[in-house]
C-alpha positions in Angstrom: 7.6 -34.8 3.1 10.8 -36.2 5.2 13.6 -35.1 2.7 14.2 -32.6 0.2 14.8 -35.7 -2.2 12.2 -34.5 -4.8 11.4 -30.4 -3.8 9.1 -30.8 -6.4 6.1 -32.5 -5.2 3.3 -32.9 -7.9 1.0 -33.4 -4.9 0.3 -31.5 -1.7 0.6 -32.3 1.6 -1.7 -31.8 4.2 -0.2 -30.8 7.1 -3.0 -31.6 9.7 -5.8 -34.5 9.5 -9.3 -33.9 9.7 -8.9 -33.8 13.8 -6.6 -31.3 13.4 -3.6 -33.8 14.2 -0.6 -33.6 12.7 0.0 -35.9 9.3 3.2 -37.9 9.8 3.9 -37.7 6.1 4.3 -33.8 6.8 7.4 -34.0 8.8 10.1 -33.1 7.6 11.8 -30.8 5.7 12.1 -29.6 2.0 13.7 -27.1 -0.5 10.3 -25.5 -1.8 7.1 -25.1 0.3 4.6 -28.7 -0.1 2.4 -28.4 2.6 -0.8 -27.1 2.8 -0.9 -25.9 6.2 -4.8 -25.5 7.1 -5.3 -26.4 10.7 -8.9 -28.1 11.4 -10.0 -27.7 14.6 -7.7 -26.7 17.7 -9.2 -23.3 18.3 -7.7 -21.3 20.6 -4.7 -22.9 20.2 -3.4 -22.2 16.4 -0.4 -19.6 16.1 -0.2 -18.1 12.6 2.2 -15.5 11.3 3.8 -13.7 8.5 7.0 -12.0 9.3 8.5 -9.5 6.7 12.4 -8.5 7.1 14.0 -5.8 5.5 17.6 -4.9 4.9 19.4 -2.3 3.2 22.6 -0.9 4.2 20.9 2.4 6.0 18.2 1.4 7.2 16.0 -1.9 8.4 12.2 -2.7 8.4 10.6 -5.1 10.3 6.3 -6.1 9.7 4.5 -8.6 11.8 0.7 -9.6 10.3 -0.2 -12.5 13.5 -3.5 -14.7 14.1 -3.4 -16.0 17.3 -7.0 -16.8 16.8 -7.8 -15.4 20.6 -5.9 -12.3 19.0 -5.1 -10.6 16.0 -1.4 -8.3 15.5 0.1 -6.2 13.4 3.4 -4.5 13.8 5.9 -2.3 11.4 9.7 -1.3 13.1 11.2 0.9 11.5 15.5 1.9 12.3 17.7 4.0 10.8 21.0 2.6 10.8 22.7 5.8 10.6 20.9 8.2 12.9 20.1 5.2 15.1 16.5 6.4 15.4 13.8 4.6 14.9 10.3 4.5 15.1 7.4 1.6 16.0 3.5 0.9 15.8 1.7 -1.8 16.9 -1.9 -2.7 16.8 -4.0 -5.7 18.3 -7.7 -6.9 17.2 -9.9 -9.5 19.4 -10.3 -12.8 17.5 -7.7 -12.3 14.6 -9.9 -10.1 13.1 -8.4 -7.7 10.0 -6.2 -10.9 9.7 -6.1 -12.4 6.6 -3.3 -15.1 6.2 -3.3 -18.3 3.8 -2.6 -22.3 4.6 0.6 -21.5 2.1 3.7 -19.4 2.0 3.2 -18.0 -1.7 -0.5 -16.6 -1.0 -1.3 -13.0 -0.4 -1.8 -11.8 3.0 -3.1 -8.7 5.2 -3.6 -7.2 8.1 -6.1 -4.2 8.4 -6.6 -1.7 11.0 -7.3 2.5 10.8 -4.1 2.9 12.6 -1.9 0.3 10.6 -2.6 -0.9 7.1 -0.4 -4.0 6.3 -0.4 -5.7 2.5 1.9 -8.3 0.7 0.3 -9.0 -3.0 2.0 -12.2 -3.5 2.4 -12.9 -7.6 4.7 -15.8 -7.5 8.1 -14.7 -8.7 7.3 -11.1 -7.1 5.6 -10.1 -4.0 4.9 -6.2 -3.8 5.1 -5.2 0.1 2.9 -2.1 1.2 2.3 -0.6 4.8 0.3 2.8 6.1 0.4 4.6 9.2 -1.2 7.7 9.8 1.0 7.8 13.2 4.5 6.0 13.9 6.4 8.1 16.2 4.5 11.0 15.6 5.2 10.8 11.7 3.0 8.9 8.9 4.7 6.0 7.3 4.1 4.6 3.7 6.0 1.9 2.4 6.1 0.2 -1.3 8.0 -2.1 -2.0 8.5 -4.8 -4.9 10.2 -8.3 -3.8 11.7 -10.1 -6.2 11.6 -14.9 -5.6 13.7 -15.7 -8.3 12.8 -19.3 -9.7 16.1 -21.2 -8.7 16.2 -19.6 -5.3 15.8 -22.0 -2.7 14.2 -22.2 1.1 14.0 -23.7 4.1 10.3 -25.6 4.7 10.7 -27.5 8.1 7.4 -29.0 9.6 8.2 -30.9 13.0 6.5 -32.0 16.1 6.8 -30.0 19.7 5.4 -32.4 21.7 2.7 -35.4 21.8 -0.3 -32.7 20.4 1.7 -30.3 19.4 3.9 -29.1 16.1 4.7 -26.3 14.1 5.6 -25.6 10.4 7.6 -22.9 8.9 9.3 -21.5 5.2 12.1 -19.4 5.8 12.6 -17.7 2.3 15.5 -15.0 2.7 17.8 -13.0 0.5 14.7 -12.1 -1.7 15.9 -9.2 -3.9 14.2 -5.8 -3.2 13.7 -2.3 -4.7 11.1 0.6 -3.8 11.2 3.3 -1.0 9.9 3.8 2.1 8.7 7.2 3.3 8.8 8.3 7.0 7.3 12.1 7.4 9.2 13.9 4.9 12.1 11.7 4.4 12.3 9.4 1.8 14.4 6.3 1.9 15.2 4.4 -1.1 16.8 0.4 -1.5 20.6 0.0 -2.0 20.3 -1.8 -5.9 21.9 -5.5 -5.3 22.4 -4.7 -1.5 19.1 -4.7 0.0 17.2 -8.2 1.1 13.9 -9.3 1.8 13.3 -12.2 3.9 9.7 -14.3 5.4 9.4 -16.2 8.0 5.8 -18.2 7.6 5.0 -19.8 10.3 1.8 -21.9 11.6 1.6 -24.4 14.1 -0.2 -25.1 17.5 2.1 -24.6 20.1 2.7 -25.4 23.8 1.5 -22.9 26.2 4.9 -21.7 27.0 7.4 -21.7 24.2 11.1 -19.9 23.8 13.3 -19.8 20.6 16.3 -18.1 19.7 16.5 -17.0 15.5 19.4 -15.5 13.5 19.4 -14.5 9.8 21.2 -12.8 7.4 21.8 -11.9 4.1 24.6 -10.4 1.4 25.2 -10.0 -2.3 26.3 -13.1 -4.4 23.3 -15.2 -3.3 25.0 -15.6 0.4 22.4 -16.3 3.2 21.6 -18.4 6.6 19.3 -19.1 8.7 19.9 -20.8 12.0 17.9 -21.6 15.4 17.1 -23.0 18.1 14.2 -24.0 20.6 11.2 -24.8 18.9 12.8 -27.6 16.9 14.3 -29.8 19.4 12.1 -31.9 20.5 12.2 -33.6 17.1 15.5 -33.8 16.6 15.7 -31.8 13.2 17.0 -28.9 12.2 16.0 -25.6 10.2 19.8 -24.2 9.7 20.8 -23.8 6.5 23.0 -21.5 4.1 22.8 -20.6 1.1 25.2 -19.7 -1.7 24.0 -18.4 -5.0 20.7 -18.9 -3.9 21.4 -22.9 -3.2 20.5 -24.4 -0.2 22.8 -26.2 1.5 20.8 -27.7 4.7 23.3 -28.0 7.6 21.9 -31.3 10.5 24.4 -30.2 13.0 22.8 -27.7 15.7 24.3 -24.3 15.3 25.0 -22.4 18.6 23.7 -19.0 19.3 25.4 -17.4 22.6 23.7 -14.3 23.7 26.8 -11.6 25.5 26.3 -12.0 29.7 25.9 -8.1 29.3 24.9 -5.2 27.5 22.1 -5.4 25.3 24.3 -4.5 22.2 27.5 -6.4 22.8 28.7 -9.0 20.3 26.8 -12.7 19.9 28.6 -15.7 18.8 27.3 -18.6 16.3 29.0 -21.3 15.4 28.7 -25.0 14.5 31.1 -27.9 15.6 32.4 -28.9 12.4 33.3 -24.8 11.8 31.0 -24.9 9.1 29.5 -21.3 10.8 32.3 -19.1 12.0 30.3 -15.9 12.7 30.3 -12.4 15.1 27.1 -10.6 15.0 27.0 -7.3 16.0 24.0 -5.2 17.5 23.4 -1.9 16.4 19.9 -1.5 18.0 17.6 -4.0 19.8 13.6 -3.6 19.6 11.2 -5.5 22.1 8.0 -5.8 21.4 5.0 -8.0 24.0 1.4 -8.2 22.7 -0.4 -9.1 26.1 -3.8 -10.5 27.0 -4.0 -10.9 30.3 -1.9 -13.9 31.7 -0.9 -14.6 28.0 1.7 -12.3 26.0 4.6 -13.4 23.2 7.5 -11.9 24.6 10.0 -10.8 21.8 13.4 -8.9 21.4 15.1 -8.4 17.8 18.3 -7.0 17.6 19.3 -5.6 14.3 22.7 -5.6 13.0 25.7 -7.2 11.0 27.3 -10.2 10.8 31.4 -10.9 10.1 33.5 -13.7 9.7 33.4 -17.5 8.2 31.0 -19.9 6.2 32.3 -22.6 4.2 30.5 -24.0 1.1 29.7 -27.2 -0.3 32.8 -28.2 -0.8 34.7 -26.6 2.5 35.4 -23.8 0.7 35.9 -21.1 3.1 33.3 -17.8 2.5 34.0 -14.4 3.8 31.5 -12.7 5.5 31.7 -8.9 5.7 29.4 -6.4 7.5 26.5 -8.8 5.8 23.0 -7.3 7.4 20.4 -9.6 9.5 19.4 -9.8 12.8 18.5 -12.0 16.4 15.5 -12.5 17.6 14.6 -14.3 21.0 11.2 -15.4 21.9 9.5 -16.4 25.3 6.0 -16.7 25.2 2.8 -18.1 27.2 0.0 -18.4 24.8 
């Protein structure tokens, strides 16, 4: 893969051998998903998940559908951004079982389980999101939602090594159009038209035993997104930050800091970039933790949900506002 020279690929990449290695030609990073990411072999060890964001000026939703082959998770956070509550249910199987997730980012995927039913019917240029709980904070949840991939919209597909038997590959799509509702007990809450954003993080790899990253995104109208991290990418020396405006990627080399407050949990972070190419203040307004554990093994991971302010600038060095645009930060320390 290597570049994004030709996003296009009229033939698929495999991202592992028939070992279960990693394919050189994978690594690398592109525009529009290539690789096929079946993983051969290396049981016990494979990580894959599906992350689902969404956000809407009043209120966020987070879902989780994870194979950890050893394990199987499902998760759906919900917060209300102007009551501050929120409400959260998570369910583990043995052996990834009720886990259904594909080698490729625009395949359908599931998670079942009687307590937390978990569905994204992927259709190309829409995905429609769906999730049942009989029992999230003492209420029952149903979600429906329709996510619109417009054709020209463009994401980040990085696959890189992690060590000498070790890699991961990810497609970050974000600032997905979304309408629909969600219904918590007898509330109903309905998506903000051309304010509310869907965004996946697909993700599979096999990882070391202990990993950390660190992950910001957000998204606001007029096509403007980002993506930045770090961690799980620096070994190899590339980079998944990017921005987006109008739905263009522009795919940024330089490492983009992320500088958690020394104290409380909802103080202000900082991210920026040495060239000032990212000139941003995010701003908590709740943080979530969640820590599926298996005995010594757990994946340890906080998300704080919030907005972002202050500076992007373009292709060009154009300087772009940014204004109470919705994301989040999530931070990851795992043994698995």
């Amino acid at each position: 893969m290597n570049s994004c020279t030709n996003p296009l690929a009229q033939h698929t990449q495999h991202l592992c051998d028939a070992h279960g290695r990693l394919e050189p030609n994978a690594i690398g990073w592109s525009s529009r998903p290539q690789v096929n990411c079946a993983m051969p072999r290396n049981l016990g060890r494979r990580k894959r998940w599906n992350h689902w964001c969404i956000t809407t000026p009043d209120w966020m939703l987070a879902l989780t559908f994870a194979d950890l082959d050893y394990l199987g998770y499902g998760a759906a956070y919900f917060l209300d951004l102007r009551s501050g509550k929120s409400a959260s249910r998570t369910q583990l199987r043995p052996f990834g079982q009720g886990c259904d997730l594909p080698d490729t980012p625009l395949q359908s995927h599931a998670f079942r389980h009687s307590r937390l039913q978990l569905r994204a019917d992927d259709r190309g240029s829409t995905i429609r999101l769906t999730a049942m709980a009989p029992d999230i904070g003492g209420q029952p949840l149903q979600v429906a939602l329709d996510i619109q991939r417009p054709a020209h919209l463009e994401s980040v597909n990085l696959i890189c090594p992690m060590g000498r038997r070790t890699f991961h590959a990810t497609s970050r799509q974000l600032g997905l159009p979304v309408t629909g509702n969600l219904q918590l007990g007898g509330r109903q809450y309905l998506c903000t038209p051309g304010q509310s954003f869907a965004s996946l993080d697909f993700a599979r790899g096999v990882w070391p035993l202990k990993s950390h990253w660190t992950r910001a995104a957000l998204a606001a109208p007029g096509g403007i997104a980002g993506n930045f991290g770090t961690g799980w990418c620096d070994y190899s020396g590339l980079s998944e930050n990017a921005l987006w405006f109008g739905g263009e990627l522009l795919h940024l080399e330089e490492r983009v800091e992320i500088e958690r407050p020394p104290s409380g949990p909802l103080e202000p972070w900082n991210l920026y970039s040495a060239s000032g190419q990212v000139e941003l203040r995010f701003t908590p307004r709740q943080q979530h933790q969640a820590c599926p554990r298996l005995g010594p093994l757990y994946a340890d991971t906080r998300q704080w949900l919030g907005c972002f302010d202050g500076l992007l600038r373009g292709p060009q060095g154009e300087k772009v506002p940014v204004s109470s645009a919705y994301g989040w930060v999530g931070a990851t320390h795992a043994r698995w």
